[in-house]
C-alpha positions as CSV (number, residue, x, y, z in Angstrom):
1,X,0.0,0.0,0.0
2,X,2.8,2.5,-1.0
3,X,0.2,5.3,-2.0
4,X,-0.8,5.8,1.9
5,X,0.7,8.4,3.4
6,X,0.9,8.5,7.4
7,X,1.1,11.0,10.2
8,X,2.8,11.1,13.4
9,X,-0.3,10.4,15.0
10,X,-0.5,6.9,13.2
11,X,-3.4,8.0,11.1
12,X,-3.1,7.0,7.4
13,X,-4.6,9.1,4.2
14,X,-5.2,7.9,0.9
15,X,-6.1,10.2,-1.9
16,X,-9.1,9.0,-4.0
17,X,-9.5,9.6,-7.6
18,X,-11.7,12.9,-6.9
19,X,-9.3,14.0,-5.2
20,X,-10.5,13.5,-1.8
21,X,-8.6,12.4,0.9
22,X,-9.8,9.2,3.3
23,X,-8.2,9.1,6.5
24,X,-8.2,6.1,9.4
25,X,-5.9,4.9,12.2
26,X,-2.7,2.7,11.4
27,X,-2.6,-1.4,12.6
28,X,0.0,0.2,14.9
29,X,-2.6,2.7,17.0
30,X,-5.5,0.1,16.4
31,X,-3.2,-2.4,18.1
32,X,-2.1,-0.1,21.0
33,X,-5.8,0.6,21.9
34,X,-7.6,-2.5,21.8
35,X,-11.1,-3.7,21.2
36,X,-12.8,-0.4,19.2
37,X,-15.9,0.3,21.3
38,X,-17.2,3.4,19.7
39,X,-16.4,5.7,17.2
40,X,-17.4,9.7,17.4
41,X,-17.9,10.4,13.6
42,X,-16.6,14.3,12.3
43,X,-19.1,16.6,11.2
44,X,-19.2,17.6,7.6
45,X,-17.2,20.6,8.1
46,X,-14.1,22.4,7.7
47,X,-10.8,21.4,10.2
48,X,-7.9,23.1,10.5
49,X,-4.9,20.7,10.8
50,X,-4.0,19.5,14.1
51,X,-8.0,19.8,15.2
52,X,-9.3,16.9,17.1
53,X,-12.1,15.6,14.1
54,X,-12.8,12.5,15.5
55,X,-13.1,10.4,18.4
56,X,-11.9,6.3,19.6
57,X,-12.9,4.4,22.0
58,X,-11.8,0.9,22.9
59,X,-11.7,-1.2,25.8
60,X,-8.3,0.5,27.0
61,X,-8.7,4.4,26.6
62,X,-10.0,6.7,24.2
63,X,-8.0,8.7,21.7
64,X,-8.3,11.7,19.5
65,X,-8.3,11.1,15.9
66,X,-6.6,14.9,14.1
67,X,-7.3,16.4,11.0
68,X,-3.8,15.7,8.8
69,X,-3.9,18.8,7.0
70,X,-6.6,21.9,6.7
71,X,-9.5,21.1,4.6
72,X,-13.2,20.4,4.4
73,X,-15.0,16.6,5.7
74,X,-17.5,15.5,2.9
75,X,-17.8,12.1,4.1
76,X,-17.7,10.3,7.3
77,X,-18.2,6.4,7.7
78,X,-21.4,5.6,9.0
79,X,-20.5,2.2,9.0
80,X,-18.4,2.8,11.6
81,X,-21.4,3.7,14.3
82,X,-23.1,0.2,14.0
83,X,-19.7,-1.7,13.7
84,X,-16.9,0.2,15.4
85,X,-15.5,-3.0,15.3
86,X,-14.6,-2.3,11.5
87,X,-11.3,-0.5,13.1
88,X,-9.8,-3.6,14.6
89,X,-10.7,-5.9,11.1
90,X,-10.1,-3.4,8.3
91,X,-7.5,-0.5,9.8
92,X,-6.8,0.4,6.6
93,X,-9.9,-0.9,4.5
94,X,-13.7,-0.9,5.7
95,X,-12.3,0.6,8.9
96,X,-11.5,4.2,7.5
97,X,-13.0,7.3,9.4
98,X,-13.9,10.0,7.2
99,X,-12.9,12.1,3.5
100,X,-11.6,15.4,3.2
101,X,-10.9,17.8,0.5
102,X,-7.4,19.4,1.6
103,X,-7.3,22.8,1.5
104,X,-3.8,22.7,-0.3
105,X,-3.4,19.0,-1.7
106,X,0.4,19.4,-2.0
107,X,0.6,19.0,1.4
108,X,-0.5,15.2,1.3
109,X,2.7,14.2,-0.3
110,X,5.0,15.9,2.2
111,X,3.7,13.6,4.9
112,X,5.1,10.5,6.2
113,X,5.9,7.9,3.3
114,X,5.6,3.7,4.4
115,X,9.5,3.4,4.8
116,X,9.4,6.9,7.0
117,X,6.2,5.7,9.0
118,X,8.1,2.2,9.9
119,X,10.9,4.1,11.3
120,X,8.7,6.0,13.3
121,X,7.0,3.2,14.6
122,X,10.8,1.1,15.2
123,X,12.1,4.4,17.2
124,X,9.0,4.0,19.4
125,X,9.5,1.2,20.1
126,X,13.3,1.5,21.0
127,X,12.4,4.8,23.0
């Protein structure tokens, strides 16, 4: 999945072919926290980056999910309030949280690449 991009965070983005952004948490963070419990969904609005847009819960603690980058939510996963399950199955598949459209879409490519995100995650772990 070389076309993911990931933040510090460990959330993951993947830019569509409209040019929307979809945005979930890494096997890495859905591992640290546990059984998903619940999932507080964004509202179809504009973030600015670093803004707490969504909300985890699992069985261990609950965690903020940020907005990568500025931009406007035009979808969220419904899926996910039914089945917040989806997070610990699909991470990075039926799992996902919500869409954006970045406010500058340059920016998606001058986050974390796979090779960078693993050597975040292997410092982490050494730390």
């Amino acid at each position: 999945m070389s076309e993911l991009r990931f933040t510090e965070d460990h959330e993951w983005l993947r830019t569509e072919t409209d040019g929307s952004v979809t945005v979930g948490i890494t096997p890495f963070a859905q591992d640290a926290l546990g059984d998903v419990v619940y999932v507080q969904l964004p509202e179809l609005q504009h973030y600015d980056k670093g803004a707490e847009a969504s909300t985890v819960e699992s069985v261990k603690a609950a965690s903020g999910v940020y907005m990568p980058l500025s931009g406007e939510v035009v979808a969220v996963n419904a899926a996910l309030e039914a089945n917040p399950e989806l997070v610990n199955e699909a991470p990075q598949g039926a799992g996902w949280f919500f869409r954006f459209i970045p406010a500058n879409a340059g920016e998606v490519g001058q986050l974390l690449d796979q090779d960078a995100y693993d050597r975040l995650i292997k410092a982490n772990a050494q730390a």
